[in-house]
PDB file as gemmi writes it, atoms N, CA and C in Angstrom:
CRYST1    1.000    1.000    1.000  90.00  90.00  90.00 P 1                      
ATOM      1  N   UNK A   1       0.189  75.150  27.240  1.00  0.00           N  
ATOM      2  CA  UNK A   1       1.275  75.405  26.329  1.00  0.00           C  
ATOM      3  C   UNK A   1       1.899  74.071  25.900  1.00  0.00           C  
ATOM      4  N   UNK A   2       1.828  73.858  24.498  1.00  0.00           N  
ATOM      5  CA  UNK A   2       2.304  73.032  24.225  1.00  0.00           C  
ATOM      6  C   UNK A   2       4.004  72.473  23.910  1.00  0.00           C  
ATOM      7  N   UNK A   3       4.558  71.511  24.653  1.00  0.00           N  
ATOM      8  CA  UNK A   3       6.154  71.366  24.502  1.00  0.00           C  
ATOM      9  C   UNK A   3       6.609  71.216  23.445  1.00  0.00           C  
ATOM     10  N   UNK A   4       7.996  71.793  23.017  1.00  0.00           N  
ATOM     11  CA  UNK A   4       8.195  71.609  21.659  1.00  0.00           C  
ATOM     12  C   UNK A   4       9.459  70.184  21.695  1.00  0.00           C  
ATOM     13  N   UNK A   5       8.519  69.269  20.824  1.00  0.00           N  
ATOM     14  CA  UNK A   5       9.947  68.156  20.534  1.00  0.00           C  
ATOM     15  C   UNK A   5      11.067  67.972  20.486  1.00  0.00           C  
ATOM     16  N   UNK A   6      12.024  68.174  20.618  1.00  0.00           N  
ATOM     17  CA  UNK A   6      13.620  68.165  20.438  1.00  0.00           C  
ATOM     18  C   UNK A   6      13.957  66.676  19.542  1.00  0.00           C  
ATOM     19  N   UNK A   7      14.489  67.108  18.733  1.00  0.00           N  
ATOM     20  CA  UNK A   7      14.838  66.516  17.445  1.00  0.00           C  
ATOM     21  C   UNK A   7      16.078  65.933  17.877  1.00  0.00           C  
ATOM     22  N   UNK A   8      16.722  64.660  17.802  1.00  0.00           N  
ATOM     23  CA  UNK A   8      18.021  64.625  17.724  1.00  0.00           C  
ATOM     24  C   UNK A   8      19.004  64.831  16.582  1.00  0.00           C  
ATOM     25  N   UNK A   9      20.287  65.520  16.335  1.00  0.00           N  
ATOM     26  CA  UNK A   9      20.482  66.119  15.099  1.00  0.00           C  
ATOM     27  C   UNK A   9      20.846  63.926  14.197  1.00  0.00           C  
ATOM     28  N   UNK A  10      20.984  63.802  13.112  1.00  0.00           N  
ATOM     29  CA  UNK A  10      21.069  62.917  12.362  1.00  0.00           C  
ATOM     30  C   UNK A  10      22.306  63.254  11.269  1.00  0.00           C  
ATOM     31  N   UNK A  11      23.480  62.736  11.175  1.00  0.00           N  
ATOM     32  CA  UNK A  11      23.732  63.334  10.364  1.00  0.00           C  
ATOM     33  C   UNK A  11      23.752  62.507   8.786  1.00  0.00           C  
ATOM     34  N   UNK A  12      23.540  61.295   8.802  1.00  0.00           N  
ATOM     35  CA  UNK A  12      22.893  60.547   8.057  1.00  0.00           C  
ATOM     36  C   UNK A  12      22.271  59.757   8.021  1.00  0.00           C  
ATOM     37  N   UNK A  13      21.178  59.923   6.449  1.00  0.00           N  
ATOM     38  CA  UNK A  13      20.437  58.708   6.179  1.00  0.00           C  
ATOM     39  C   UNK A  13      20.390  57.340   5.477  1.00  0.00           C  
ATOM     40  N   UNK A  14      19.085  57.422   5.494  1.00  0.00           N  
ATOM     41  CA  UNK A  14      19.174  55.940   4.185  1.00  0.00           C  
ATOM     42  C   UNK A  14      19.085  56.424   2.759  1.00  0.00           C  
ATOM     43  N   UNK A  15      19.292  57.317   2.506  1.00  0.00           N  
ATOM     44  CA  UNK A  15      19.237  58.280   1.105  1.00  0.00           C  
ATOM     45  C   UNK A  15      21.004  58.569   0.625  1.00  0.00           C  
ATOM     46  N   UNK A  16      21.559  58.161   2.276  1.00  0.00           N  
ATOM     47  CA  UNK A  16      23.515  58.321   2.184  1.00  0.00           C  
ATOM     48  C   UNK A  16      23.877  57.089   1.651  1.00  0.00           C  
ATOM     49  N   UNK A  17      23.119  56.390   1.871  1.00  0.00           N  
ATOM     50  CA  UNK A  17      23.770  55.078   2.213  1.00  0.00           C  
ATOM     51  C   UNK A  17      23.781  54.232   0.907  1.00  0.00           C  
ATOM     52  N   UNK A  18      25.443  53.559   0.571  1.00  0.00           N  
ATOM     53  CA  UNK A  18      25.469  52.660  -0.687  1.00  0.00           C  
ATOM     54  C   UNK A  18      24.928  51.130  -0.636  1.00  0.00           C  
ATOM     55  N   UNK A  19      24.054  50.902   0.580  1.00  0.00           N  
ATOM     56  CA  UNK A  19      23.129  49.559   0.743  1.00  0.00           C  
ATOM     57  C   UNK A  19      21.683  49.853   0.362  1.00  0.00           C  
ATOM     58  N   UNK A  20      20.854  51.368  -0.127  1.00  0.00           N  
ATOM     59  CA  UNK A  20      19.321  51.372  -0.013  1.00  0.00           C  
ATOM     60  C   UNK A  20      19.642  50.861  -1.767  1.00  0.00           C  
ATOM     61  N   UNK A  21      18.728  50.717  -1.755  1.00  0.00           N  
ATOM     62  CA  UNK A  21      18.487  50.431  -3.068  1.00  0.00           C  
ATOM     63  C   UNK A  21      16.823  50.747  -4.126  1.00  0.00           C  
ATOM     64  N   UNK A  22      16.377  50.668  -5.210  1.00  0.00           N  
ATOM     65  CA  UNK A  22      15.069  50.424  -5.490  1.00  0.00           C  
ATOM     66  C   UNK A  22      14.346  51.427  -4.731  1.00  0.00           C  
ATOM     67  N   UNK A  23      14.897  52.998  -5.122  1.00  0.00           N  
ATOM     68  CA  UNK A  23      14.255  53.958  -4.963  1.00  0.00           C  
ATOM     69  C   UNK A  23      13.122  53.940  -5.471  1.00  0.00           C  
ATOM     70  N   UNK A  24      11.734  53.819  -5.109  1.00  0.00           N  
ATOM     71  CA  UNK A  24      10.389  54.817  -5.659  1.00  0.00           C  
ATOM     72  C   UNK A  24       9.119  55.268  -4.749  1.00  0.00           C  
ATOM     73  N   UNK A  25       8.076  55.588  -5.291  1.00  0.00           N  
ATOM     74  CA  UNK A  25       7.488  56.018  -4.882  1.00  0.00           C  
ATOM     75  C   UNK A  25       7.749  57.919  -4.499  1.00  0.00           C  
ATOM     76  N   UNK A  26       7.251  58.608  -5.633  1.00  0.00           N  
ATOM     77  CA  UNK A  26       7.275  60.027  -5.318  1.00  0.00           C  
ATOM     78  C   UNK A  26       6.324  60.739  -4.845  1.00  0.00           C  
ATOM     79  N   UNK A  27       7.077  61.550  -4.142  1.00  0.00           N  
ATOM     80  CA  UNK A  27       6.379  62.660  -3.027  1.00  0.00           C  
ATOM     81  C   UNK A  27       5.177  63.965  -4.264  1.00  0.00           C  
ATOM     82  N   UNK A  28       5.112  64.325  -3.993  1.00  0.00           N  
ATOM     83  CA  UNK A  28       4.138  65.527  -4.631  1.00  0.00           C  
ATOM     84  C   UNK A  28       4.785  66.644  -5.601  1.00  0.00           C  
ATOM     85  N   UNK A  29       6.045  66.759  -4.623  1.00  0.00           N  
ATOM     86  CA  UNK A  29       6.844  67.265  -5.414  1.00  0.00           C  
ATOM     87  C   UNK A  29       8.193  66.926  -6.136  1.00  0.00           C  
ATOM     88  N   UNK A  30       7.890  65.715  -6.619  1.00  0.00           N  
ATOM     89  CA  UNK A  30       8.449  64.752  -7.346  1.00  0.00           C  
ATOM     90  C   UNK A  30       9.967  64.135  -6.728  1.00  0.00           C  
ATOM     91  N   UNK A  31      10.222  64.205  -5.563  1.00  0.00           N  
ATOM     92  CA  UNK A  31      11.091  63.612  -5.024  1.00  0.00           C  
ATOM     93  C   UNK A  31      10.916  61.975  -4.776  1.00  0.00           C  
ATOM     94  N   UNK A  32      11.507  60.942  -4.568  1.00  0.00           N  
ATOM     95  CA  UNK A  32      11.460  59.576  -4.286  1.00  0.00           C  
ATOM     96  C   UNK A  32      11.482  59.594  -2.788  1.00  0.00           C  
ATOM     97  N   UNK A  33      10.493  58.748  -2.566  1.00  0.00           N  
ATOM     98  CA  UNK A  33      10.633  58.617  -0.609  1.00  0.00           C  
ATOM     99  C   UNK A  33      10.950  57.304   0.206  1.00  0.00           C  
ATOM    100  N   UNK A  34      10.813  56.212  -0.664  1.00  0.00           N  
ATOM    101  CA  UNK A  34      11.012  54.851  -0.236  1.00  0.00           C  
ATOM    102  C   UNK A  34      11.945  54.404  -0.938  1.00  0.00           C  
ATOM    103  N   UNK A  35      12.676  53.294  -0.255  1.00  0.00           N  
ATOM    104  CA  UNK A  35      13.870  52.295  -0.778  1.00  0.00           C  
ATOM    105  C   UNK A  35      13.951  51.145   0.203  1.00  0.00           C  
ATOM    106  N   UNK A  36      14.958  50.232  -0.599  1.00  0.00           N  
ATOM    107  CA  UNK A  36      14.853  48.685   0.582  1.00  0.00           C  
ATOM    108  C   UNK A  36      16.292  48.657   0.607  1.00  0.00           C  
ATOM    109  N   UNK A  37      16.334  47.916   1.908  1.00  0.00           N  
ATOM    110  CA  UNK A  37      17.488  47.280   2.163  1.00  0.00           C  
ATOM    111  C   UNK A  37      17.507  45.686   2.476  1.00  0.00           C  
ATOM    112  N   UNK A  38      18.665  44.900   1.880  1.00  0.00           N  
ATOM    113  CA  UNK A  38      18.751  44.113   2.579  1.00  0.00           C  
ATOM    114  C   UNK A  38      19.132  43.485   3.838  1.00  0.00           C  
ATOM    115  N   UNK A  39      20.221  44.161   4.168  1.00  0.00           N  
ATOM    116  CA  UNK A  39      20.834  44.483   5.510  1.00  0.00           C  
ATOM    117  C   UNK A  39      20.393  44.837   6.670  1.00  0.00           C  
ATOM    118  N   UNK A  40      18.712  45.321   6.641  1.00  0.00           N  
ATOM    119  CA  UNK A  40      18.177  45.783   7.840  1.00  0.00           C  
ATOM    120  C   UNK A  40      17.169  44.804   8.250  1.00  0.00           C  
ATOM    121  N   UNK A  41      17.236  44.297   9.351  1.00  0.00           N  
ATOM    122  CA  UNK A  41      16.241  43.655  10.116  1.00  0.00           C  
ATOM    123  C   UNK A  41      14.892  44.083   9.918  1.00  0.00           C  
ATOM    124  N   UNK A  42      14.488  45.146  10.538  1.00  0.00           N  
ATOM    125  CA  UNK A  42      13.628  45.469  10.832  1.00  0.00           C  
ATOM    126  C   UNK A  42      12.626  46.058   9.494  1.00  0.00           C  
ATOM    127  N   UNK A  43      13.387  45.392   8.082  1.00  0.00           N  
ATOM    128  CA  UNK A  43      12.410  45.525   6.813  1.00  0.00           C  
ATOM    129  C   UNK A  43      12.499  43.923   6.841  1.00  0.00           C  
ATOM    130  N   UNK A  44      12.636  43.220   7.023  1.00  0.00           N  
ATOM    131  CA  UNK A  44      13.212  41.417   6.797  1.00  0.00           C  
ATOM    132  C   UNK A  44      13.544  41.491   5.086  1.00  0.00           C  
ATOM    133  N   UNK A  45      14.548  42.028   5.766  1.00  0.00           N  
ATOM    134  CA  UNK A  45      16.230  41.933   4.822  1.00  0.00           C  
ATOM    135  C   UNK A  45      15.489  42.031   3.526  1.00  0.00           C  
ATOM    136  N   UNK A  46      15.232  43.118   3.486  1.00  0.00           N  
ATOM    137  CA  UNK A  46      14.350  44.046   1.725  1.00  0.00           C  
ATOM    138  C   UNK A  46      13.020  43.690   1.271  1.00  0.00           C  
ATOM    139  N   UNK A  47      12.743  43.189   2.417  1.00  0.00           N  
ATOM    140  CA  UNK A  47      11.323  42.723   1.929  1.00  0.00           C  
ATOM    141  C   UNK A  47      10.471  43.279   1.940  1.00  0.00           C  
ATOM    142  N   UNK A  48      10.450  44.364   2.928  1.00  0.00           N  
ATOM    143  CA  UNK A  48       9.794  45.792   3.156  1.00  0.00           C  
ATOM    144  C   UNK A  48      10.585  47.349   2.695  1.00  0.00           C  
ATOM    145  N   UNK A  49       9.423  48.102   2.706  1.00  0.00           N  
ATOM    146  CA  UNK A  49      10.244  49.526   2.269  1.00  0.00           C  
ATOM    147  C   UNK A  49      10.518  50.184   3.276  1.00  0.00           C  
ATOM    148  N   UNK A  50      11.556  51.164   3.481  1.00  0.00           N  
ATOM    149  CA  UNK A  50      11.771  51.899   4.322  1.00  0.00           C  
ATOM    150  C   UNK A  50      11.793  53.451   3.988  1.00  0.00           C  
ATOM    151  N   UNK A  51      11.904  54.688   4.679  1.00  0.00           N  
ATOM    152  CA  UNK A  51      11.621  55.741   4.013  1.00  0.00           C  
ATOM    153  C   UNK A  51      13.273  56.280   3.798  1.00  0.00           C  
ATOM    154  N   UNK A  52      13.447  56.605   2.854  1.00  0.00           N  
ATOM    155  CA  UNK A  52      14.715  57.293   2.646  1.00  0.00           C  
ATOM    156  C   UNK A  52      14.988  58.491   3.734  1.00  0.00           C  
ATOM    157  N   UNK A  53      14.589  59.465   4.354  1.00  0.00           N  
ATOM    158  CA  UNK A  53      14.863  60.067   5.356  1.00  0.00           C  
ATOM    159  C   UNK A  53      15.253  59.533   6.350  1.00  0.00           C  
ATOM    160  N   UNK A  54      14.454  57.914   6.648  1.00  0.00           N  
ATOM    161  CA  UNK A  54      15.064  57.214   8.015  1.00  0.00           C  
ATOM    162  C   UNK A  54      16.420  57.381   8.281  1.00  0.00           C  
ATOM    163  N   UNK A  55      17.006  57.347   9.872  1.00  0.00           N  
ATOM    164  CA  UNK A  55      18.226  57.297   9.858  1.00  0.00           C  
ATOM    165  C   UNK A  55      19.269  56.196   9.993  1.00  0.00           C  
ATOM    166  N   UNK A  56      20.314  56.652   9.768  1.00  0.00           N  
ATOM    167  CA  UNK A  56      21.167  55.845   9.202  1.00  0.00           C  
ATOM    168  C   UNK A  56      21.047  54.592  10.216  1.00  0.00           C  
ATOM    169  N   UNK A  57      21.406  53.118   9.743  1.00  0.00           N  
ATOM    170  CA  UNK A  57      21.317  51.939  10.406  1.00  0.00           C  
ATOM    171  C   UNK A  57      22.720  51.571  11.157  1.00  0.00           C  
ATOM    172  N   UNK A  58      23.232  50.671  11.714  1.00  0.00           N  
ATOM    173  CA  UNK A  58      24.733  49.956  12.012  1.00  0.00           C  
ATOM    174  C   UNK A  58      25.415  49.134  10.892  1.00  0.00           C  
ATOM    175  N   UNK A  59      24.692  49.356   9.222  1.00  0.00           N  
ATOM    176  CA  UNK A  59      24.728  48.936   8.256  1.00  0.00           C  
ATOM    177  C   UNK A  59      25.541  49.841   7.289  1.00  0.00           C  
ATOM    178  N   UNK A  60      25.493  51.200   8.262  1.00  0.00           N  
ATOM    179  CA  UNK A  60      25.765  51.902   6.802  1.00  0.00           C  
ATOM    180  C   UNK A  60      27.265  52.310   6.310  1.00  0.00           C  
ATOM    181  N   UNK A  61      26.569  52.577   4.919  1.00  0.00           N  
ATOM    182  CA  UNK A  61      28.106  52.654   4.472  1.00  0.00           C  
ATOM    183  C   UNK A  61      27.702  53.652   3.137  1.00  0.00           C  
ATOM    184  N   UNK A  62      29.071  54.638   3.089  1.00  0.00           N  
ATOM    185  CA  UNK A  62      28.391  55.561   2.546  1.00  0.00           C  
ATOM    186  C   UNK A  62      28.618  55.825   1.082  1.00  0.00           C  
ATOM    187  N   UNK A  63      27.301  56.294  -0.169  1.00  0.00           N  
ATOM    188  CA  UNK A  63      27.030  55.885  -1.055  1.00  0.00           C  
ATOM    189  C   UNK A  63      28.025  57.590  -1.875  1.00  0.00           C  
ATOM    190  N   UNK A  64      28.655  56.549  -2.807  1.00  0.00           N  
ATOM    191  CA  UNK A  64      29.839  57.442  -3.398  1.00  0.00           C  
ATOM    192  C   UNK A  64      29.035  58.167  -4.037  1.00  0.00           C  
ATOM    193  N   UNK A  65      29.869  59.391  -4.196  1.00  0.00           N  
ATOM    194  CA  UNK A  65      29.092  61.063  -4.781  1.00  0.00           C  
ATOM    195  C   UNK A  65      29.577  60.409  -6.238  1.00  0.00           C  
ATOM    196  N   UNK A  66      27.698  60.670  -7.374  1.00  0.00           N  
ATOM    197  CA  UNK A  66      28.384  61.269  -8.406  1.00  0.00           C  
ATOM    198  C   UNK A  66      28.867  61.929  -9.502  1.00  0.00           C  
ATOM    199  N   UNK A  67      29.783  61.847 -10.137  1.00  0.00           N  
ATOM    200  CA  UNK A  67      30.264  62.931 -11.368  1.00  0.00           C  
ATOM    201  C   UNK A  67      29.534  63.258 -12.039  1.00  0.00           C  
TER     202      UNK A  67                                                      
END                                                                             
């Protein structure tokens, strides 16, 4: 029997956040899945993409709703 994963809940991402930037790359069903940051290490500061679902960093800050 296989164990089932336990998810930790997230309550935000890099899709919240007013630091991702240079959304692209779409999914199948035409959603965007990648963006960069500069602020995150572990892309060397936008040099890499990260996936917009990832969760939120010690960077974040959150990206105003809008009208």
């Amino acid at each position: 029997m296989a164990k089932k994963k336990i998810k930790e809940e997230v309550k935000f991402r890099c899709r919240d956040c007013a630091n991702s930037y240079d959304w692209h790359d779409k999914a199948h069903d035409g959603h965007l899945i990648l963006c960069r940051c500069n602020l995150d290490a572990k892309t060397d500061f936008g040099r890499w993409c990260k996936f917009l679902s990832d969760p939120a960093c010690e960077h974040f800050k959150i990206r105003p709703k809008e009208s």
